[in-house]
C-alpha positions in Angstrom: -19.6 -19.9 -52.1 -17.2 -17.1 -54.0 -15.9 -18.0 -57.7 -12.1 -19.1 -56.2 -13.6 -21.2 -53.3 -15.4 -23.1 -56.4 -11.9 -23.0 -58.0 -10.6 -24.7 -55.6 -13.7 -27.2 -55.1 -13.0 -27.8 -58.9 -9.5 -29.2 -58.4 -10.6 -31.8 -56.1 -10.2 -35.3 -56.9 -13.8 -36.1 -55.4 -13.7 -39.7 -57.1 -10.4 -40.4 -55.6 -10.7 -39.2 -52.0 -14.3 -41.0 -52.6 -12.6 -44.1 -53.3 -9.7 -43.8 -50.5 -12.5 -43.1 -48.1 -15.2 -45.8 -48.8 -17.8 -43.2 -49.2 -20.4 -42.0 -52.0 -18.4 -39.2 -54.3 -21.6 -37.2 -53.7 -21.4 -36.9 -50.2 -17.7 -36.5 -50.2 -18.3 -33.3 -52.4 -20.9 -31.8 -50.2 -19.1 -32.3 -47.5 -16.1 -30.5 -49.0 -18.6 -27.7 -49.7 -18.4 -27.2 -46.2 -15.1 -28.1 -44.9 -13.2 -25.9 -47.3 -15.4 -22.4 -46.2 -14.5 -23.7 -43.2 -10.8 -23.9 -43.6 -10.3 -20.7 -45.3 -12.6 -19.1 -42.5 -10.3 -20.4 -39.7 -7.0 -19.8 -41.6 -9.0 -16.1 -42.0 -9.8 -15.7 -38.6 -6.3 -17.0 -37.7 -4.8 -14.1 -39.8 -7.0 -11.4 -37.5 -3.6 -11.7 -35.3 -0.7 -10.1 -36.4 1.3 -13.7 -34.8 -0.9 -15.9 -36.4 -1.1 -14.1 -39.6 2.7 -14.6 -39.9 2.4 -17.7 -39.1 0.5 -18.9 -41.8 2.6 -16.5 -44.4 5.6 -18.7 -43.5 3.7 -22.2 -43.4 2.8 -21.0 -47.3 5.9 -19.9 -47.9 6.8 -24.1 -47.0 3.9 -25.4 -49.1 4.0 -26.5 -52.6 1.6 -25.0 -54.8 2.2 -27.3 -58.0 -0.6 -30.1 -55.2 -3.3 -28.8 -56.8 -2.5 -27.9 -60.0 -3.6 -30.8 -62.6 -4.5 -33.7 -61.7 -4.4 -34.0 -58.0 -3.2 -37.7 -57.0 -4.4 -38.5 -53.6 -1.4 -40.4 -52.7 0.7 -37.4 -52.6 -1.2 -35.8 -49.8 0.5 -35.6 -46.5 -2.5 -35.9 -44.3 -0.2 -36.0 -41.4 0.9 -32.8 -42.6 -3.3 -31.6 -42.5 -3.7 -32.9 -39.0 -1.2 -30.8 -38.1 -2.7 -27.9 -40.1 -6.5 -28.5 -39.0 -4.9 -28.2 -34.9 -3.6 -25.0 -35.8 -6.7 -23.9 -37.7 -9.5 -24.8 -35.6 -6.7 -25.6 -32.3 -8.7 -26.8 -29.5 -12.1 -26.4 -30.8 -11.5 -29.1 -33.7 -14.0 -31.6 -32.9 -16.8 -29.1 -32.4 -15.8 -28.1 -36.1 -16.2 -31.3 -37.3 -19.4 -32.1 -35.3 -21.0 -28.8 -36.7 -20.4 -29.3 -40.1 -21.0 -32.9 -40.1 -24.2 -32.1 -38.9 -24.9 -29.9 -42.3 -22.7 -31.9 -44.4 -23.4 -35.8 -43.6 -21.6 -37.2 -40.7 -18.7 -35.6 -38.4 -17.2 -38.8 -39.4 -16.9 -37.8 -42.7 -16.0 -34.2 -41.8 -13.3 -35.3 -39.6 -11.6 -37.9 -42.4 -11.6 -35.0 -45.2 -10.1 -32.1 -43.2 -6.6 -33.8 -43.1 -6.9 -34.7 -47.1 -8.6 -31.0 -47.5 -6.0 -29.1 -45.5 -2.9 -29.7 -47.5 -4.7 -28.6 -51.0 -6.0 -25.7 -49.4 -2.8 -24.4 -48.2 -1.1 -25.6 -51.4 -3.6 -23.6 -53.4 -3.0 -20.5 -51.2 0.4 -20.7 -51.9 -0.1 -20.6 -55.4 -2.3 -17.1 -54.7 0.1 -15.5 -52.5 3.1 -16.4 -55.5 0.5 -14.9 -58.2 -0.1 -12.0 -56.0 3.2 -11.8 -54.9 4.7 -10.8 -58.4 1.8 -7.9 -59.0 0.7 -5.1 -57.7 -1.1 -6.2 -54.7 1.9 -6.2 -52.2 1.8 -2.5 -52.3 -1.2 -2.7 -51.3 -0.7 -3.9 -47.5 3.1 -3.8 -46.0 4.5 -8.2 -46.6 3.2 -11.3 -46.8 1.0 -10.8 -44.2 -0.9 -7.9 -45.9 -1.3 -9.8 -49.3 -1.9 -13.1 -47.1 -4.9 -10.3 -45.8 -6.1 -9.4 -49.3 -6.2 -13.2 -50.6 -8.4 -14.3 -47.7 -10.5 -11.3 -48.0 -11.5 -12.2 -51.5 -11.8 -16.2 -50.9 -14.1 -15.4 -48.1 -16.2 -13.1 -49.4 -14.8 -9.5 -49.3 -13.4 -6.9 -51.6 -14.3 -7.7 -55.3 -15.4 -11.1 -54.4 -18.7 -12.6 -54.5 -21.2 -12.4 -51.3 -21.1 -16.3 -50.1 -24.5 -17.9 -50.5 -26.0 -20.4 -48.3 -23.8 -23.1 -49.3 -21.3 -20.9 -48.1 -19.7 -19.3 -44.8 -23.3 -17.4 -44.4 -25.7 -18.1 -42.4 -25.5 -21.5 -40.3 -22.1 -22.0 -40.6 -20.7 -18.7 -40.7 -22.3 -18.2 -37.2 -21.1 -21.6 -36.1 -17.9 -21.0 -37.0 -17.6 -17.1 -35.8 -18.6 -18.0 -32.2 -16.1 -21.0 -32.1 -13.3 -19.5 -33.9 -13.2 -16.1 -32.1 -12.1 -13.4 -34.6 -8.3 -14.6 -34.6 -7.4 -15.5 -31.2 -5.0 -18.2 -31.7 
């Protein structure tokens, strides 16, 4: 996993979605090892396309970064609100998602009760990089939102400055997995 996808596996209330869920807080964090590559991999792939890159500039334009910063109270997360976002991630290949990192992280039960709590931090703490990045240099860089939205992504997932994933991370299993169901952007 890169240094800011561990960032964002730091500010997770692991204990408290543990709790909420009924589940061991160990396998609740291994299983968010693998659902939040798998987020930021579909949000990534989702960003391939022009449309759908756009799209997600304007849904973090809507979210509220201040989610994930301190201490994250599970009670304020809109899982209705990371429904919604998983459809639009994954769109109709959700469940296979699920299933295929349930089968490396513990259960596709599991998997498929933390994407809705995950989804909402992750786009919450993308918001808070796109508004860092947003007041620097970067947006010369690439042309908008869309082109720092790029740049952000690039570096959570791997490219640019940002640390090679390790096995724990989109390579390998998963990053195949997810490459062939996700398509490069198509949605």
């Amino acid at each position: 996993m890169t240094n800011s996808i561990n960032d964002l596996l730091s500010k997770l209330p692991v204990d408290s979605i543990a709790s909420r869920l009924g589940e061991d807080p160990a396998k609740v964090r291994q299983a968010a090892e693998q659902v939040l590559p798998a987020l930021l991999a579909g949000m990534g792939a989702n960003a391939q396309d022009p449309a759908g890159r756009d799209s997600l500039a304007n849904a973090l334009d809507a979210h509220n970064p201040n989610l994930v910063e301190g201490d994250v109270n599970v009670d304020d997360i809109d899982t209705q609100d990371g429904a919604k976002i998983a459809h639009h991630v994954f769109g109709p290949d959700e469940d296979k998602v699920a299933h295929q990192l349930g089968g490396i992280a513990g259960g596709s039960g599991l998997v498929r009760a933390l994407i809705p709590i995950l989804a909402p931090l992750v786009m919450s703490w993308l918001a808070g990089r796109m508004r860092q990045g947003g007041a620097g240099n970067t947006q010369a860089q690439a042309p908008g939102k869309g082109g720092l939205l790029e740049t952000i992504l690039g570096q959570v997932l791997g490219g640019g400055n940002a640390q090679a994933p390790s096995q724990g991370g989109l390579g390998g299993v998963l990053g195949d997995v997810l490459g062939g169901l996700l398509g490069g952007g198509r949605r």
